[in-house]
N, C-alpha and C positions, 0 to 999 in steps of 0.2 A: 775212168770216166764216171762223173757224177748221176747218178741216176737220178728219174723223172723223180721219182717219189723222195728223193730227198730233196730235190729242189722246192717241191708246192710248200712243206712248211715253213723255208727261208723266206720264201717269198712273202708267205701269211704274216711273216714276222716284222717281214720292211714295212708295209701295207699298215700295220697297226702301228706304228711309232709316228708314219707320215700322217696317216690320220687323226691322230692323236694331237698333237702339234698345232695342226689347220684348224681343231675344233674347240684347241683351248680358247677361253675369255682372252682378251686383248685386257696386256695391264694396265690404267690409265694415266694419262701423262703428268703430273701435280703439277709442273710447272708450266703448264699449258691453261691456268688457269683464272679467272679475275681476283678470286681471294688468294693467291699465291702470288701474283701480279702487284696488286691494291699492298699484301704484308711488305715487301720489300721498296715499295714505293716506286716503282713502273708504273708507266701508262696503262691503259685499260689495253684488250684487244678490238680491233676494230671492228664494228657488227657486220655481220655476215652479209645484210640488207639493210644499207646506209637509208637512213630519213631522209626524205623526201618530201619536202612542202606542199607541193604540187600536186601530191596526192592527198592530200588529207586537208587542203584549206578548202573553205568554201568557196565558191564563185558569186562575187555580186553581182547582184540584179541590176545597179543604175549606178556610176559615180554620182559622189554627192555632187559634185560641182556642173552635173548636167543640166542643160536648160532643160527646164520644165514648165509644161501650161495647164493652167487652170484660173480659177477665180480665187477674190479675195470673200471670206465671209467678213459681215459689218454683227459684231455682237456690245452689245451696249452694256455698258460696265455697273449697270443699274439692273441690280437683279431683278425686278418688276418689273422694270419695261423691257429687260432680255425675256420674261416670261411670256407677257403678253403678246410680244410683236413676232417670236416664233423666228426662221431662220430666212436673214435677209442678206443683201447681196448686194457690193458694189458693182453700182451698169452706168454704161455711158446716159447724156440727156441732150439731146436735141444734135444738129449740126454744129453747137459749138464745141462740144468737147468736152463740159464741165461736168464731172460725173456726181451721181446721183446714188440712188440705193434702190434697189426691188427685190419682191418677196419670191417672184419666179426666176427659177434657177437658169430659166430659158433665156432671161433677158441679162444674164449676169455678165459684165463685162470678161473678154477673154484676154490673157495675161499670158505674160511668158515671163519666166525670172531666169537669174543664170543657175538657181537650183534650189533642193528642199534644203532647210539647215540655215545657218549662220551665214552670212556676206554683209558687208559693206561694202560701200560706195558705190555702187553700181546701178545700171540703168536696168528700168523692169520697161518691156514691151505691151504696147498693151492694144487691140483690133478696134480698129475704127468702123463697125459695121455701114453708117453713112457713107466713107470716102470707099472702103473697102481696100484698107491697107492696114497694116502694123505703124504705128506710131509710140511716141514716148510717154509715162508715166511723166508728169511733172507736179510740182508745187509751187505754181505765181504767185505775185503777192497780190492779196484780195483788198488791203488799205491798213492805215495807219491806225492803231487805237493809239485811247490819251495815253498809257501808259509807259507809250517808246516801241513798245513790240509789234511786229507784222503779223496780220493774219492772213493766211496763206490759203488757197481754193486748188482741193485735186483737179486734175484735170488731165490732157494728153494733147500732146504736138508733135513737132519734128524734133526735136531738138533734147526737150525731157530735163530731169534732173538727175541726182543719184540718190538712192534709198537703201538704208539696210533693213537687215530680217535678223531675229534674233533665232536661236536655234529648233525653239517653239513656233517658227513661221509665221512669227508677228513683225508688220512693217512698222519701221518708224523713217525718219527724218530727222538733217540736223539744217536749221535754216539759217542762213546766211544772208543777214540784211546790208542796207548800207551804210549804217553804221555799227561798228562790229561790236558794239557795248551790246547789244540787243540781241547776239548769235543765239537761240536756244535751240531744244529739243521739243517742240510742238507737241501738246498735248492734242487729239484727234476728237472730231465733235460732226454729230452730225444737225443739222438745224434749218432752220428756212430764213428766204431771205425773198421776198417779195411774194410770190407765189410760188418759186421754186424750192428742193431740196436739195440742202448743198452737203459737202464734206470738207471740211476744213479744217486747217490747223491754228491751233493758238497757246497762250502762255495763261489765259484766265478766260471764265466765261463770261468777267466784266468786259474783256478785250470783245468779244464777240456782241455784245446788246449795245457798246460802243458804235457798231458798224451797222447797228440795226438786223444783226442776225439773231433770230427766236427759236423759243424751242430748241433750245443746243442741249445734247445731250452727248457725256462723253462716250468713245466708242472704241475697242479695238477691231483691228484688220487683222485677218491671218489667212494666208496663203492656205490653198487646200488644191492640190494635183488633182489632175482630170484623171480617170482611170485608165489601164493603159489600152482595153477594150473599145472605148470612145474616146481617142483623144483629146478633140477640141471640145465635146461635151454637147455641140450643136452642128448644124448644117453651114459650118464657117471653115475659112483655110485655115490650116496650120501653118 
């Protein structure tokens, strides 16, 4: 019969080989590796935690191509008189419709485009505070100069026309007479024309003193979003 006492040191003796064992380093695998992978010309291994777009892209604030409302500012391409005349505003004038320009922001015509950015052809909306409706952005034709070319009067109906924006939020027009020798790209002026202030489009300012319009002075439009705090910017529907 083996005795106690010779058994505790066999046993001290298992105890330390099994421990021993358990607490070596682990050898590491080389060919578990991307530069042993990448040497022999294998695919990589697949990441542990695949990318994911969906976390790491931003979220926009607004598509571009979302209607947006706000006013057009009128800035007159005359650096002296953009000085002097400070920051003015296309607004509707009277029941008919034919818009005008003012220097309070309050009376500035309210607009809706199909968004900030680049479009063609498309129709801008624009409030009719007299009817108290949404109506159309248009460009009529105002009369014939000697030249052949239409000059055209902004203005708003049912009906409208289409206009584009260039990516800088500047309108333009491409105007389609009837006879299509005469198609251009209107150059934009603002000027009087009896006792009114008109905005018009034309191809010369000779075209314009032709029709007895004064004081023309060319001009750009540019789209400027209401903020998203005040929408419509006044006490008007959206």
């Amino acid at each position: 019969m083996v005795s106690v006492s010779l058994l505790h040191p066999f046993i001290l003796l298992l105890l330390s080989f099994s421990l021993g064992g358990a607490l070596a380093s682990p050898v590491p695998d080389e060919t578990n590796t991307n530069a042993y992978r990448l040497a022999r010309g294998l695919p990589l291994k697949k990441p542990l935690n695949p990318f994911n777009a969906t976390r790491t892209a931003a979220k926009r604030q607004q598509p571009s191509g979302a209607p947006q409302t706000g006013n057009f500012v009128v800035t007159y391409n005359n650096p002296t008189k953009r000085k002097r005349s400070g920051s003015i505003y296309l607004a509707p004038k009277g029941a008919n419709s034919i818009f005008s320009i003012t220097g309070d922001p309050a009376q500035a015509i309210l607009v809706k485009t199909p968004g900030t950015g680049a479009f063609s052809n498309s129709k801008i909306q624009a409030y009719d505070p007299t009817a108290g409706e949404w109506q159309y952005m248009r460009a009529s034709k105002f009369g014939d100069a000697q030249s052949g070319f239409d000059v055209s009067l902004l203005g708003s109906n049912e009906v409208g026309t289409t206009f584009r924006q260039s990516a800088s939020n500047v309108l333009g027009y491409d105007y389609v007479a009837s006879d299509t020798d005469y198609n251009f790209s209107p150059q934009l002026y603002v000027g009087t024309y009896g006792s009114r202030t008109v905005v018009v489009g034309a191809n010369s300012p000779t075209d314009l003193s032709d029709l007895s319009i004064t004081n023309a002075e060319p001009v750009t439009l540019t789209f400027a979003p209401e903020t998203e705090v005040n929408p419509c910017g006044r006490k008007r529907a959206c």
